[in-house]
Structure formats: C-alpha cells, structure tokens
C-alpha atoms as one frame of an Amber mdcrd trajectory, in Angstrom:
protein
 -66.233  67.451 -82.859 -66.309  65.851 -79.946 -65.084  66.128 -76.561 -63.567
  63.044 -74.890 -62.601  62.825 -71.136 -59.898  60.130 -70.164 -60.321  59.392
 -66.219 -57.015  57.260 -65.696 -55.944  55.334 -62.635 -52.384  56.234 -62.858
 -52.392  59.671 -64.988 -53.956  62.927 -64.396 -57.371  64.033 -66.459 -57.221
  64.064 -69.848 -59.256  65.849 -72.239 -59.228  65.134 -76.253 -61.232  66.250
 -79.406 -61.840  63.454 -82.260 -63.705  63.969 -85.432 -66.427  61.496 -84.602
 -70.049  61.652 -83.329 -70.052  60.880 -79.512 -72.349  57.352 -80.229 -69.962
  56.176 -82.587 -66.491  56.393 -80.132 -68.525  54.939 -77.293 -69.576  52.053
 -79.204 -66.025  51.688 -80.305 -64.897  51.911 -77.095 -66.840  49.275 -75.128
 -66.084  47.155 -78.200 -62.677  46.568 -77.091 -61.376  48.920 -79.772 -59.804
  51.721 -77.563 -56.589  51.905 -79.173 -57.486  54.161 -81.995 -58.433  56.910
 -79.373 -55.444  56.697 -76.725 -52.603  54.471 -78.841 -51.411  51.455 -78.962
 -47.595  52.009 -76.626 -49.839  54.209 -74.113 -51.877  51.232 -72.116 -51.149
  47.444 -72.179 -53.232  45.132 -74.427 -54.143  43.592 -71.512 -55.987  47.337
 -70.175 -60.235  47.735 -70.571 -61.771  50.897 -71.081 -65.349  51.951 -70.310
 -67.156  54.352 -72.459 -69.980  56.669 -71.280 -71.718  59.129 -73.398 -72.844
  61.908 -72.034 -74.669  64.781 -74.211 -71.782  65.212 -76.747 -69.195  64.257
 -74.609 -67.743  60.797 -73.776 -66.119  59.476 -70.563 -63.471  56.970 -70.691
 -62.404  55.052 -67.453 -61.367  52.329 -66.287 -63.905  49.663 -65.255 -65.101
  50.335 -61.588 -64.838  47.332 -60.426 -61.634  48.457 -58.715 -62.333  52.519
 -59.205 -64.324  53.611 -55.782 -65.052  56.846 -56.964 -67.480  55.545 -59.899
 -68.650  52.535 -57.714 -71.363  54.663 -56.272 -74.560  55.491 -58.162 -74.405
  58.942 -56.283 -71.031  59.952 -57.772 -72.074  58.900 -61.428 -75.431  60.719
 -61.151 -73.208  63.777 -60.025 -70.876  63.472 -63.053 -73.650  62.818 -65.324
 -75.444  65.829 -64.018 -72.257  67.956 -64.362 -71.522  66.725 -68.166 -75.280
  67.514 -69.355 -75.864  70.664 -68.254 -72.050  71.211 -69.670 -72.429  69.328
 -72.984 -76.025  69.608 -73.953 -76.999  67.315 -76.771
C-alpha cells in the first residue's frame, strides 16, 4: 500500500492509497501515464504531472516551472526531509 500525495495548483491537498509499490506509480507517472491514478474527467489531457518518491510515499505536482513553492532547492529538501522521517523505506 502506498501513500500518494496530490499537491494541486487549483485544489486543496490530496492524499490517496493505491495497491502499487511506490517505484512503480512514479515511473508511471513521469511517463505521461497519470490518468490511471487521478482520472481521466479530473485534469485536461493537456495537464503534466511530476512524480517524486519519497520512502514509500509519492508526491505528485505539477511541474515547477510555474509552482514557486517547489522552485527552491530549500523547500524540496524540507519536504523531502519531512516525508522520510514520516515514510521510512
């Protein structure tokens, strides 16, 4: 089981369980194939997702190209830190 986090521009945190080792929904993810883990009438074709694994939980967001709060290597060392010590592998 693992635990996914869905960090959304215009919706509110999100957290899911799939039946899937964390590796294997990350891959997924940054492989384009998104829509079997948040649904095909929820986001536009047209929407990317970025995957992060993180012990045995995964981060979804959107790319941070236009997301200021991931754009810093400060604030994603933070989050990492937080998810390890939270989701130990």
């Amino acid at each position: 089981m693992t635990q996914v986090f869905v960090f959304s521009d215009h919706e509110p945190l999100r957290i899911w369980k799939f039946d899937e080792r964390a590796d294997q929904i990350t891959a997924r993810v940054n492989q384009g194939l998104w829509e079997s883990y948040l649904g095909y009438e929820a986001y536009p074709p047209s929407q990317s997702w970025q995957a992060r694994q993180v012990g045995k939980a995964v981060l979804l967001t959107n790319p941070p190209s236009h997301r200021k709060f991931f754009r810093t290597s400060n604030s994603t060392r933070a989050i990492f830190r937080f998810f390890r010590r939270s989701f130990p592998a």
